[in-house]
DRENMARTOR-907551 format. One record per atom (N, C-alpha, C): atom name; x negated, y negated, z. Coordinates in nm, 2 decimals, always signed. Each point is the difference from the previous one (the first is absolute). Layout:
BEGIN
ATOM   site        X        Y        Z
ATOM     CA        X        Y        Z
...
// end
This chain:
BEGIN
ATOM   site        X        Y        Z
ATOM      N   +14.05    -0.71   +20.65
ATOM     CA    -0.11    -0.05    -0.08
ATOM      C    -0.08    +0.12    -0.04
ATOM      N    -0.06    +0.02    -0.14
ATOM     CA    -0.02    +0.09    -0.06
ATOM      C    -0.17    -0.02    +0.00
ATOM      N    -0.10    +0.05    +0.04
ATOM     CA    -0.15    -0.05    +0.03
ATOM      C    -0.09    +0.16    -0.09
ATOM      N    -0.07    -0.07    -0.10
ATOM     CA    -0.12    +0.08    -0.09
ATOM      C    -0.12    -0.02    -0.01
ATOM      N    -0.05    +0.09    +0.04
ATOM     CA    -0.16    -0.04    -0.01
ATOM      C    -0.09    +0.00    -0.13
ATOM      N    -0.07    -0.06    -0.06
ATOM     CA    -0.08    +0.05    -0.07
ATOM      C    -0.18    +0.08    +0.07
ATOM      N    -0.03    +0.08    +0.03
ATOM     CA    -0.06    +0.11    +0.01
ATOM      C    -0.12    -0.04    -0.06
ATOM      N    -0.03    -0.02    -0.12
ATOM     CA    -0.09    -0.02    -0.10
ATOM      C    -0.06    -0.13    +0.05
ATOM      N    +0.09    -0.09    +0.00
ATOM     CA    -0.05    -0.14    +0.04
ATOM      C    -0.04    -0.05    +0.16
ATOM      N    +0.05    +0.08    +0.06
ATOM     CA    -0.05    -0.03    +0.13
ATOM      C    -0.16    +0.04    -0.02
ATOM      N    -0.06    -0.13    +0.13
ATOM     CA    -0.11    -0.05    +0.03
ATOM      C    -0.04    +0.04    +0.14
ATOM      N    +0.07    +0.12    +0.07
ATOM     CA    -0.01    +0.03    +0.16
ATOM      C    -0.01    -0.11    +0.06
ATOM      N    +0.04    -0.12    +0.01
ATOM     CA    -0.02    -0.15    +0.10
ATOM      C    +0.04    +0.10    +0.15
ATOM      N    +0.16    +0.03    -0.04
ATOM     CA    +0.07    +0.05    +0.14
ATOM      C    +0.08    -0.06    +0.06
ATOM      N    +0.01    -0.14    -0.08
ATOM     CA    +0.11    -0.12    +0.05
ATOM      C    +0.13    +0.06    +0.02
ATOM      N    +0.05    +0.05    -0.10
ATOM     CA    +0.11    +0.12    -0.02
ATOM      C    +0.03    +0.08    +0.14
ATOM      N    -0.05    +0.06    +0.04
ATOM     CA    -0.04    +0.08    +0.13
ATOM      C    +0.00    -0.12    +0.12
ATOM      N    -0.06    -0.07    +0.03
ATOM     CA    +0.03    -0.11    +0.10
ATOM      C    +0.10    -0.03    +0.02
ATOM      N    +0.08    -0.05    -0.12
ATOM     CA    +0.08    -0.06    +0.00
ATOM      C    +0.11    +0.01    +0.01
ATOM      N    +0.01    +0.19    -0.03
ATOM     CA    +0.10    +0.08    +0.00
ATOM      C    -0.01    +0.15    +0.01
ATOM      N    -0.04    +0.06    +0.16
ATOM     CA    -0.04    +0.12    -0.05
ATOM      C    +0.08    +0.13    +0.05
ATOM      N    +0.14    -0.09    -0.08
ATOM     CA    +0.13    +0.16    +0.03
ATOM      C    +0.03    -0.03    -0.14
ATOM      N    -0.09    -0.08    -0.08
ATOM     CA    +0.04    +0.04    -0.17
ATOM      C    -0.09    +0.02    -0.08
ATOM      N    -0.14    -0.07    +0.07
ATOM     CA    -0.12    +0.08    -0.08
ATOM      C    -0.12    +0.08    +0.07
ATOM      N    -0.05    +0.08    -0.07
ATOM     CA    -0.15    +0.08    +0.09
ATOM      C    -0.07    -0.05    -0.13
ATOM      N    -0.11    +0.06    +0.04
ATOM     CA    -0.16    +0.00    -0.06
ATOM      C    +0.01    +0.19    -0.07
ATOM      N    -0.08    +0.03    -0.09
ATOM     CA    -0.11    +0.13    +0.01
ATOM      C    -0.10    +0.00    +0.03
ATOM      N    -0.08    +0.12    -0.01
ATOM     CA    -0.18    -0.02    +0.06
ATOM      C    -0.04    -0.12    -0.08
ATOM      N    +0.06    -0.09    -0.11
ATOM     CA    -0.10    -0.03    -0.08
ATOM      C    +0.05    -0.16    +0.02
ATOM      N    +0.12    +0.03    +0.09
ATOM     CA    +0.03    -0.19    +0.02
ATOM      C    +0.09    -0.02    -0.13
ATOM      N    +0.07    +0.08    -0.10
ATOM     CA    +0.08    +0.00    -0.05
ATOM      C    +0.15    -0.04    +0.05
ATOM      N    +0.14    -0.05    -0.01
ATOM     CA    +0.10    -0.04    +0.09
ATOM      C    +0.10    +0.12    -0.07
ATOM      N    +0.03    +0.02    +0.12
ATOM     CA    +0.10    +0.14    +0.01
ATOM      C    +0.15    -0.06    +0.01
ATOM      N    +0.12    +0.03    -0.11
ATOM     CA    +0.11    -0.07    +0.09
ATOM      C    +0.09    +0.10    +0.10
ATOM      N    +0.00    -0.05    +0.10
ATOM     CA    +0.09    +0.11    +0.09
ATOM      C    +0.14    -0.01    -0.03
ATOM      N    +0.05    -0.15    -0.04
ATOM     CA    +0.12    +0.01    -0.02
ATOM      C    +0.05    -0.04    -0.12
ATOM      N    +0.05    +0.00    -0.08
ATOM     CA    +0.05    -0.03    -0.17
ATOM      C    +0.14    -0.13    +0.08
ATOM      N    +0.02    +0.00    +0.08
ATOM     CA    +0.14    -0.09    +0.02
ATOM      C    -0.06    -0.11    +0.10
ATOM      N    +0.04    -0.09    +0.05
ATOM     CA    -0.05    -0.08    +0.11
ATOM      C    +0.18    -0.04    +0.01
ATOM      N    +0.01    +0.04    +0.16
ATOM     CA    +0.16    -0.05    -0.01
ATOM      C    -0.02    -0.13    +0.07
ATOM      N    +0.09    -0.08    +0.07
ATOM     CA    +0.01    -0.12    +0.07
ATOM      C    -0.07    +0.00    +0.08
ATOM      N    -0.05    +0.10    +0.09
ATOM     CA    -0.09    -0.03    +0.09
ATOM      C    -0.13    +0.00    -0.01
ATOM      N    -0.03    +0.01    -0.13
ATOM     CA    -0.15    +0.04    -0.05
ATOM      C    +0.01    -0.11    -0.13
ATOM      N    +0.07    -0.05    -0.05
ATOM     CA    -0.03    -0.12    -0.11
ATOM      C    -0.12    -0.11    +0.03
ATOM      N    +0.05    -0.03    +0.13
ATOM     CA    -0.12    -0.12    +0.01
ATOM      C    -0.13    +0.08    -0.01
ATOM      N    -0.05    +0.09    +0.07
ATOM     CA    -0.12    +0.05    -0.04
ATOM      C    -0.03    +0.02    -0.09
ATOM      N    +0.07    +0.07    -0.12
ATOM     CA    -0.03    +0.06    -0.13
ATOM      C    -0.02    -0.14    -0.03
ATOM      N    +0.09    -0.11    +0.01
ATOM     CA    -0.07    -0.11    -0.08
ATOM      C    -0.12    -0.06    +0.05
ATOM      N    -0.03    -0.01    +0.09
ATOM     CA    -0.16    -0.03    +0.07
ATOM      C    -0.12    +0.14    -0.05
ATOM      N    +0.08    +0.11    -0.03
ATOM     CA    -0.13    +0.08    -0.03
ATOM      C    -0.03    -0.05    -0.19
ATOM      N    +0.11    +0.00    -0.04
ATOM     CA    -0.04    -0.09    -0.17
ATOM      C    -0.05    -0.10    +0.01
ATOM      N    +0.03    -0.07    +0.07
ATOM     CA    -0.05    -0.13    +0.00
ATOM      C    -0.17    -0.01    +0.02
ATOM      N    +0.00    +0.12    +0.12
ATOM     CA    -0.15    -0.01    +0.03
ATOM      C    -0.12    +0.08    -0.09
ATOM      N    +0.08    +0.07    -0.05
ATOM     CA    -0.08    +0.11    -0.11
ATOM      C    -0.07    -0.11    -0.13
ATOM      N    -0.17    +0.00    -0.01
ATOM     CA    -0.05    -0.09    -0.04
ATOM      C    -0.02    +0.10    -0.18
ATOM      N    +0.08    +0.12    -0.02
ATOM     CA    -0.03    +0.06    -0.16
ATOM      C    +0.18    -0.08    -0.01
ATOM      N    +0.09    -0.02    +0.08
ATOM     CA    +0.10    +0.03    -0.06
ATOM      C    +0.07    +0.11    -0.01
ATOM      N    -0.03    +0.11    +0.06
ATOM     CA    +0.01    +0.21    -0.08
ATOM      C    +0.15    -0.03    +0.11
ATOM      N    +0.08    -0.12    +0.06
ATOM     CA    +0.11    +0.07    +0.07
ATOM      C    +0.11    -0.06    -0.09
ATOM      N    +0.09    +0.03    -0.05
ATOM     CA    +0.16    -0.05    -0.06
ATOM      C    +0.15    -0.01    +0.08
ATOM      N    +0.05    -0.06    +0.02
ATOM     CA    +0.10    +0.00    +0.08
ATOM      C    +0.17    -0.02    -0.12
ATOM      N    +0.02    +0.05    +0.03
ATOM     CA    +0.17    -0.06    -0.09
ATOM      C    +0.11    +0.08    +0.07
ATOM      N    +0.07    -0.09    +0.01
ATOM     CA    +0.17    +0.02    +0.09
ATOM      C    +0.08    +0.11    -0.12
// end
């Protein structure tokens, strides 16, 4: 699974980071950092709980 952030549109909530934080960080500014560009089988459910929970929308997921 292929995971993009949009940068611009994140809102720092951090849901992203809770939800999943071996694929996203923060900057100083609460901005979402992605650590990983792939989410393989053992990381899908997360990436989808961290979109899901992200209240701008800034995460994309596509296989």
């Amino acid at each position: 699974m292929k995971i993009e952030v949009n940068q611009q549109g994140c809102v720092g909530s951090g849901q992203c980071v809770l939800a999943a934080d071996e694929l996203f960080d923060q900057d100083d500014d609460g901005i979402v950092i992605l650590l990983r560009d792939h989410a393989g089988p053992g990381l899908r459910d997360s990436a989808q709980r961290a979109a899901s929970l992200c209240p701008a929308r800034a995460i994309t997921l596509s296989d």
